[in-house]
N, C-alpha and C positions, 0 to 999 in steps of 0.2 A: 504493500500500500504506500504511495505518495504521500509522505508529510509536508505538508507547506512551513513554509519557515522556518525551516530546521539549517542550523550548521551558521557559520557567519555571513549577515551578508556584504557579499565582498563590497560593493559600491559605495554602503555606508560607511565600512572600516576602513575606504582606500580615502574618500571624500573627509570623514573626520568628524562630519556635523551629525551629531546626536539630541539636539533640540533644536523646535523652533525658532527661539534667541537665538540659536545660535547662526539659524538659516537666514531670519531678517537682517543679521546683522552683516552675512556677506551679501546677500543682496542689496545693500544700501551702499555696499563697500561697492560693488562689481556692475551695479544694471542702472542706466540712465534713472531717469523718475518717470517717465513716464512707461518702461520698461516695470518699474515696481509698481505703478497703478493699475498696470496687466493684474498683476500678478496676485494684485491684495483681492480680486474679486476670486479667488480661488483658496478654499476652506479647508480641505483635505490636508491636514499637515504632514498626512505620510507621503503625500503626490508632490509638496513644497521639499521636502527635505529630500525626495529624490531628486532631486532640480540641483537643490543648494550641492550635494554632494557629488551630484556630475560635474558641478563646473567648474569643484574645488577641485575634484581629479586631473576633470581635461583641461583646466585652466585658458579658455578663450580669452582674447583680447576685451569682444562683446558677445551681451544677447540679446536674442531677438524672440518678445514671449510673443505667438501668432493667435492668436484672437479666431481666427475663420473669419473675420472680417473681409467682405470683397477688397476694403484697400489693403490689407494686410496680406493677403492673396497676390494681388499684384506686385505688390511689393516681394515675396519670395520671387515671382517668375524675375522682375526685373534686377534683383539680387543674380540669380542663376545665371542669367544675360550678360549683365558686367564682370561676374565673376569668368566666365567662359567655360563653367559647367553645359550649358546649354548655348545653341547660335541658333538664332531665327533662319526662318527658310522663306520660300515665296509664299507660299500660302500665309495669312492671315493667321495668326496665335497655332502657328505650326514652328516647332524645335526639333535639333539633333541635338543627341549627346551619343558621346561616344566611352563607352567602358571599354578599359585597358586592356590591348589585345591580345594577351593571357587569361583574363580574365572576363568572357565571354559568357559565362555560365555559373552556376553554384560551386564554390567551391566542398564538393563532399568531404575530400582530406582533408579540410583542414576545419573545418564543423565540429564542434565536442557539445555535449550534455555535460555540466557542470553537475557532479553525484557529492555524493555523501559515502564515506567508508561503508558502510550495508545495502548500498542503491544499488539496484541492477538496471540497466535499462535495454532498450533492443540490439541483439547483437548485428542488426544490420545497422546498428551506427556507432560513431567511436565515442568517447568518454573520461575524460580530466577531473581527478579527486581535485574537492573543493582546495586544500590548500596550496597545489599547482596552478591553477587558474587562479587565483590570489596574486601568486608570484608574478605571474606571466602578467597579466592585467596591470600590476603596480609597475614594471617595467618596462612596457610598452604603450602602456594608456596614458599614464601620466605626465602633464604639459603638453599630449597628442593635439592642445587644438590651440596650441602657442602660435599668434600670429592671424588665430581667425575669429569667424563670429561663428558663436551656438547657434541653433536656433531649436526653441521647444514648440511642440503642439499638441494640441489636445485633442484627441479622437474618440469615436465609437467602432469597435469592430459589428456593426449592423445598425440597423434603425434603431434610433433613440428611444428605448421602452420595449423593446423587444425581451424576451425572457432570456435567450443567452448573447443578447449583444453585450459586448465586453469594452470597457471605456479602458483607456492606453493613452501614455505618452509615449511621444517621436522625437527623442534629444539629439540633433545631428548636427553635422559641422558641415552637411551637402547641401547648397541652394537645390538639389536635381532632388533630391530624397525627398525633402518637404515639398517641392513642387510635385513632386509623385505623388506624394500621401492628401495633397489637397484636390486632385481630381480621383484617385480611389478610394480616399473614406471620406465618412461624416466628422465633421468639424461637430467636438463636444465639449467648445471654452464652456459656453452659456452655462451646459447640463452637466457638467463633469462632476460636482462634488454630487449633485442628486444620483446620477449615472453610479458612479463608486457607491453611494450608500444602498442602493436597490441591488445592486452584483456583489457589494460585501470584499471585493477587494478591484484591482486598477492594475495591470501589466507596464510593463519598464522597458526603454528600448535605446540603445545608449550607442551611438558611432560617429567614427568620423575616417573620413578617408587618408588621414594623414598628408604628407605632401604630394602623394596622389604620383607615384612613382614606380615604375615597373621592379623594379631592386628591393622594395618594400615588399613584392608580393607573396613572399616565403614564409614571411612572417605574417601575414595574412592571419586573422583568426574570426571565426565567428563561436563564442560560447553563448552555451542558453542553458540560466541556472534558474531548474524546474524549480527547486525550493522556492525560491523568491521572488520566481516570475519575472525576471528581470533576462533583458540578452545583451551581449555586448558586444559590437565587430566594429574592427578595425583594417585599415590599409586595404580595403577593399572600395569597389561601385558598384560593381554589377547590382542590379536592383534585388534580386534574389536573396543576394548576402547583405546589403543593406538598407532596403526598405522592412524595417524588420516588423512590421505591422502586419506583413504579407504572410509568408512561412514560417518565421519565428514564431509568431503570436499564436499561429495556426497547431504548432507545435505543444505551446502549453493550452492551448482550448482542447487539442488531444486528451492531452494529461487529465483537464480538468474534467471531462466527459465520462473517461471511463472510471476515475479513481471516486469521485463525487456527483456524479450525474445519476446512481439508482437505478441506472437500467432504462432510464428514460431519457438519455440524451445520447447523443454521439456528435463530432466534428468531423467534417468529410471534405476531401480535395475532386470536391463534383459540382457539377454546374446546375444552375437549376433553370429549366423554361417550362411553357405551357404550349400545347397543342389543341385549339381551337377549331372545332368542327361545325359542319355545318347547321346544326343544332344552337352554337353556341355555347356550347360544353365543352371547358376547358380540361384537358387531364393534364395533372400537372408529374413532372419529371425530374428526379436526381440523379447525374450518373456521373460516373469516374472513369477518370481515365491518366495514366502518366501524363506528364508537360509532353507535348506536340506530339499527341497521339488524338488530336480529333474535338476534344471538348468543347475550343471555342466553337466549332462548323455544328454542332450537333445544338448549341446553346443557340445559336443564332439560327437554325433551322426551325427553333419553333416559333409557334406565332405570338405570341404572349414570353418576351424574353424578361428574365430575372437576375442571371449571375454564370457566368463563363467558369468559375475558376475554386472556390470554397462556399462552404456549405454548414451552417450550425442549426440542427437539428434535434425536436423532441416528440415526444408522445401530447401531444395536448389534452384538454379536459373535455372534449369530445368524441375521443376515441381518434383520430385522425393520428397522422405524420405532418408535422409542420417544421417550414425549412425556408431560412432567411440568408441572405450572401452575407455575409461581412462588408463585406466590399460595394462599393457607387460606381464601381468603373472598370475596364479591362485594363491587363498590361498580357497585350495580347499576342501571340505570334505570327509576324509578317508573313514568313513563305506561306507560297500556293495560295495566297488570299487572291483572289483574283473578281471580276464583275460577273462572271457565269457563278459560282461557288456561295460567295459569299456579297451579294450585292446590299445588305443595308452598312455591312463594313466597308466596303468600298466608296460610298456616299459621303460617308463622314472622313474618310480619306484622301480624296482626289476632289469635292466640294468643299468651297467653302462655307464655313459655319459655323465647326468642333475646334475643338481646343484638343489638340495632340502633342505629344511627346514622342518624338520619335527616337528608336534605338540601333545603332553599329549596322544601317541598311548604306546605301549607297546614294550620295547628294550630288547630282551632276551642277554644270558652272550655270545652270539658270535657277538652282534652289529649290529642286522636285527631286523626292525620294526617290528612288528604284528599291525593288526588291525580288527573288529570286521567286519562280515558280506563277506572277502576277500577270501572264499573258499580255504584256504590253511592249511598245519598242523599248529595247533597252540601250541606253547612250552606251561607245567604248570607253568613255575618259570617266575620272569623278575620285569621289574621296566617300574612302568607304571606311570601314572595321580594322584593316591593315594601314590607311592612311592612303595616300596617292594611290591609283587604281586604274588598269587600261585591261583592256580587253587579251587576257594570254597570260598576266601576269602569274608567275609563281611564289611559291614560298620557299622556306630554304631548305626543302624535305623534296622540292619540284614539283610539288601539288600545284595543280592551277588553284587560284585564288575566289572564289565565286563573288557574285556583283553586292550578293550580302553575305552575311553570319547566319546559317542558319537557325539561331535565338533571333534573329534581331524582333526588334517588339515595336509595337506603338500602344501607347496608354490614353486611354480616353475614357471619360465618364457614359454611365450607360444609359443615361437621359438624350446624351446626341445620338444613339442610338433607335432608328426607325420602328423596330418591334418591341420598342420596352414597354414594358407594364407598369408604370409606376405606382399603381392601386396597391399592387398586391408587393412589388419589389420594395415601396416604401413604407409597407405597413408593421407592423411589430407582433402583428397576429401569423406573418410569414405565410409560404405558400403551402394548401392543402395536396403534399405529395402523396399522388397513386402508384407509381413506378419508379424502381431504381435499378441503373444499369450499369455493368462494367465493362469496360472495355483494352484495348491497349493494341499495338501492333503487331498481330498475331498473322503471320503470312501461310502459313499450310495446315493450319489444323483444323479450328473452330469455325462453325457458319455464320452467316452475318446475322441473325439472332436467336433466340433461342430463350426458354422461360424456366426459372426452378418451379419444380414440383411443389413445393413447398419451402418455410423460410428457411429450415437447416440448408437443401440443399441451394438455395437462394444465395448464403452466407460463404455456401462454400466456391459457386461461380464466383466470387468476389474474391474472396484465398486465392483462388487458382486463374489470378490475372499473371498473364506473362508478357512483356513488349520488348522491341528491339529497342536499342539506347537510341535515344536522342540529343542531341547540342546542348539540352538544357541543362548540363552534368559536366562539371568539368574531366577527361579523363575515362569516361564513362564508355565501355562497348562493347560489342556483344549481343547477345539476348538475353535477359535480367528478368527474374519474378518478380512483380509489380503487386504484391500483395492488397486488394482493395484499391491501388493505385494509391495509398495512401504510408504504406511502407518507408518512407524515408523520413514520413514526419511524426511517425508513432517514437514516444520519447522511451517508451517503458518495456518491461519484456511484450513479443506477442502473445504470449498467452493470455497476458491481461485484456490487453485490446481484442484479441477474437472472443475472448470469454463475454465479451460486454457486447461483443455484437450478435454473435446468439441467442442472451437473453434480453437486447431489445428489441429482436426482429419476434422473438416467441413471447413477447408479450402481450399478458391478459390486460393490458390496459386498451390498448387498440381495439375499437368495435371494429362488427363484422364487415361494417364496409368498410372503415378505413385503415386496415392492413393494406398493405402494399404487394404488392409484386416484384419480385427480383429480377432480373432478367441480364441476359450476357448481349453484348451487342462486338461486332469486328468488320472495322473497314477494310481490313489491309489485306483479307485473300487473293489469292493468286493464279491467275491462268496456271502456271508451271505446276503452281501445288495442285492442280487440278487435273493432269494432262494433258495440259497445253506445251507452248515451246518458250512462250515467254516473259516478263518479270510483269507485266502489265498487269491490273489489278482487275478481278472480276466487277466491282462496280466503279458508280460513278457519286461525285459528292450530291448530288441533289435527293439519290436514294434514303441518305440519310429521313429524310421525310417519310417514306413510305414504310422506314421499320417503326420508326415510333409511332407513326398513325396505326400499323398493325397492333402494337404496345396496348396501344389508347384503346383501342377494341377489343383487344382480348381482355385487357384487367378490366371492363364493365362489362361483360361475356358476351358481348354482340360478333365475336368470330373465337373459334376452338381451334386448337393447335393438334399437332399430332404428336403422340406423346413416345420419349424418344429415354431411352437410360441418360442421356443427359439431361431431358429435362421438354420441351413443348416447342414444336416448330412451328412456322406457318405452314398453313397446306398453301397449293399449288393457285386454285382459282383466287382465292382471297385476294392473293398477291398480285397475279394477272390483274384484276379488276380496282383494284388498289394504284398499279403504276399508269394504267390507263387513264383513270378520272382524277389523279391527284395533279402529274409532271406530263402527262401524254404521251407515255414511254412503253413502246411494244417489250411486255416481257415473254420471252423463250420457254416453254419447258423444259429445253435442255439446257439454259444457263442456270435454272432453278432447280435441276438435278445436281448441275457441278455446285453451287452455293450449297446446297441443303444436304449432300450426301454423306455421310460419316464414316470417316475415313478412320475405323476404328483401331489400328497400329500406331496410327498415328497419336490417337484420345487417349489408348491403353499407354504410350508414351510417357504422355504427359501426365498424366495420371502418378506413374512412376516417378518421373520428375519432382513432383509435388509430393507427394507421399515421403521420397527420402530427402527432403530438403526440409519438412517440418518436422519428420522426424527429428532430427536435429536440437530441434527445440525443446526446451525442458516446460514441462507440466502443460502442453496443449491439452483443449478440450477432446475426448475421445470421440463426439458427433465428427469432426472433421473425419477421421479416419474411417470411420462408419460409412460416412457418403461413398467417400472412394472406392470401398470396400462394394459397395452395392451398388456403381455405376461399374465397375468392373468384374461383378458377375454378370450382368443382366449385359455387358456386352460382350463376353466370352458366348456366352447362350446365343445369343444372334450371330456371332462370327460363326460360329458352329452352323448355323442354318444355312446364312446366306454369301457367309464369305468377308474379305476382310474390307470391302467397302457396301455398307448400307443404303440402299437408296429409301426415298419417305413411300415410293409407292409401294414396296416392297414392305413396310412398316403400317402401310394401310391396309395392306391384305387380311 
């Protein structure tokens, strides 16, 4: 079990300030007066003395306390501007910023869980006893922001009164970090001490990029000390590693779900939209998936959009599943965004209108991004993620150089956004989720969707996420189990975390209609995995639409699945009649043999894959092993009938 506030906290021992007096009195030493007028409207004397003890650490020149006030707002972007964190581009309240071109992505190596001598946490992530990270922190953190300005904010991680929206400070020394966190969160100067008293405590988030120098990057650290809810990173930009309101915070809302949530909450790295029919009946949808493995195309696929990227979720008092973003905004992934795929992203991209921040894409000599995969001309000249940039060039390995990073991001609020919902995205009653799905880039096994039987095996489709690496990992690659898609942010062992997912999905508090439905979704199948000859993928993105319209129908039983040892296909006409009236797309019976067939050496694989990979782990729930156990009878039994690929018609007999 998680104890909160156990062990020292380091920021206060490194900072020195142990009361109030003590905190007024540097802030009278250290922050203009009208800086401490900020400040006095703010009551919380544990959220002041986190302040006072940051700045005695990282000792800034100035601070700058940000209110959410629109001129206060301005004033970050035009801080960012003159600093040279951010350059305006042609478009109208459109920026570049460029992170250091080592560091493109999360740093994973160098990420620690700050423990406690008896703490275990997940062995897929690494770990620094409290009085190492003490050391390291007083060595490297302190006078870190000599020569510059702090800047504090005040935030909500969700809508204001939401039940697990989580109120956070953002102490950073980046103009780009606060201008990030002012178009992805809620600004909570106003509500901050009511916020903290309804949540009962306030997350801590502490960085500064140092002199912002490739020679620093080794020493790079980001720690997040669960006790205390506090994270600290240094010598880093990537947004990733220091906007820590994002993953970090996401991190301890993990923690704080399974160890104190009852069985009635969970935190999740899934997006939420809604699917509106011609009824007017919204179903509304949670799914997961690794970073750029689909989630924003699937988020923005539906008609009633709420959240790309996180997810804080509970059982409500109506028996329902309800599910709030954190987050007001994307920091979303460039490639392959294109006007066929994704056209309300595009809109606020290529129009003017939206306020964007653009990230490590490619800015030709007139001031217009390029990005890799966008179907548009692309210039040979320009200044990209490597710096100067022409058409051929290489690195020093002789890789060609692509025209972006494939991370590169743009960050935008999800009100500029065409199919937002802001009813239901701004409300603090959250959205009544019917579906949840998982996903990941899975190239030859699983079909593009598929439903659990029930929640155990619901729970364990989400276990048994597997994706190929992506850009958004420094170092990262291969093909990687992607547990829940949520795996890199679980702080604690996973036995805890899937124990807590089991008895929230089996829970008796959910009425009978508003249980959920589990379901598996996969873009990335493959001609070749199919027998075919080549890498090209069985579908196309706008299909996207027609699995989860199928979703929407079958969780309100207006279409039945074919029921399969893994779990409920679509049948064949549904589908046909589905791509015809939805996108006007001729579908195949034999592309919906190759999709839907079950390539059970392949399943029996993975199966094995997963089996001795959790083995592994100490004290898993025994349901996990159970499922497996009984999708791999129930598929020996059919291999035996029909051979070692299943078609659905052959399942229909």
């Amino acid at each position: 079990m998680l104890k909160l506030m156990t062990g020292i906290d380091i920021l206060t021992e490194l900072g020195g300030i142990h009361s109030i007096d003590a905190a007024w009195r540097l802030f009278r030493n250290r922050l203009s007066a009208g800086e401490q007028a900020k400040l006095e409207q703010i009551k919380t004397d544990d959220a002041l003395l986190k302040i006072a003890n940051s700045i005695a650490l990282a000792q800034p020149d100035d601070v700058f306390i940000h209110t959410g006030s629109a001129e206060d707002m301005m004033k970050v972007r035009q801080m960012s501007l003159e600093k040279g964190e951010e350059n305006p581009l042609a478009m109208k309240n459109h920026t570049i910023h460029y992170d250091l071109a080592d560091e493109q992505g999360r740093i994973i190596d160098r990420t620690y869980y700050i423990v406690n001598e008896d703490e275990d946490v997940s062995v897929l992530a690494k770990k620094i006893l409290r009085d190492e990270a003490h050391a390291y922190i007083r060595e490297y953190f302190t006078g870190i922001m000599n020569g510059m300005r702090m800047l504090v904010g005040f935030f909500a991680r969700g809508p204001v009164g939401a039940k697990l929206s989580l109120p956070a400070l953002e102490i950073t020394s980046s103009t780009y970090v606060m201008h990030s966190a002012d178009i992805l969160y809620r600004h909570a100067y106003v509500d901050f001490d009511a916020q903290v008293k309804r949540s009962g405590l306030f997350l801590t988030n502490v960085h500064s990029e140092g002199l912002n120098r490739v020679e620093d990057l080794p020493n790079a650290r980001v720690f997040m000390d669960r006790s205390w809810l506090t994270t600290f990173s240094m010598f880093c930009t990537y947004a990733g590693n220091t906007l820590l309101l994002k993953k970090g915070n996401h991190r301890f809302a993990v923690d704080l779900a399974t160890y104190y949530g009852g069985g009635r909450e969970l935190s999740e790295h899934m997006f939420i939209t809604g699917m509106r029919d011609g009824t007017g009946r919204i179903t509304w949808f949670a799914g997961a998936a690794p970073s750029g493995c689909g989630k924003t195309t699937t988020a923005m696929a539906g008609t009633d959009f709420v959240g790309d990227d996180l997810a804080q979720m509970w059982i409500a008092g109506d028996g329902t599943l309800r599910a709030i973003n954190p987050e007001q905004g994307i920091f979303g992934i460039v490639a392959d965004v294109n006007w066929e795929g994704d056209p309300h992203l595009m809109k606020c991209l290529r129009e003017e209108g939206t306020e964007v921040i653009w990230t490590n894409v490619l800015i030709d000599d007139r001031g217009v991004p390029h990005w890799s995969g966008n179907n548009e001309p692309h210039p040979t000249r320009g200044v990209n993620f490597q710096g100067e940039w022409y058409q051929g060039k290489t690195d020093a390995k002789g890789k060609e150089i692509p025209i972006s990073h494939p991370n590169a991001r743009c960050t935008l609020r999800c009100t500029a956004i065409a199919n937002y919902y802001p009813k239901v995205g701004e409300s603090p009653k959250g959205a009544p989720v019917k579906v949840i799905t998982y996903s990941g880039r899975d190239s030859d096994t699983m079909p593009p969707v598929w439903v659990g039987k029930n929640p155990d095996h619901g729970v364990v489709i989400g276990a048994s996420v597997v994706s190929a690496a992506t850009a958004t990992e420094v170092g990262a690659t291969g093909v990687k189990r992607q547990p829940w898609a949520n795996a890199p942010f679980i702080p604690g062992p996973l036995a805890d975390y899937m124990r807590s997912q089991f008895q929230f999905f089996n829970s008796p508090a959910f009425s009978e209609a508003g249980r959920p439905i589990l379901a598996g979704l996969n873009y990335f199948l493959t001609d070749e995995a199919r027998g075919g000859t080549t890498s090209k993928l069985l579908g196309e993105k706008r299909d996207v639409k027609i699995w989860l319209t199928w979703l929407a129908k079958f969780a309100h039983g207006e279409m039945e699945g074919i029921e399969t040892p893994i779990g409920f296909i679509p049948k064949y006409e549904d589908l046909k009649t589905l791509f015809a009236d939805l996108i006007g797309k001729e579908y195949s019976h034999e592309l919906y043999i190759r999709q839907f067939s079950l390539y059970i050496d392949k399943i029996m694989s993975r199966i094995q894959l997963q089996r001795e990979a959790f083995g592994k782990e100490k004290d898993l729930p025994d349901k996990i092993f159970e499922v497996y156990n009984q999708w791999e009878r129930e598929l020996i039994a059919l291999n035996e009938k029909y051979g070692t690929v299943l078609t659905p018609d052959q399942l229909l007999k």
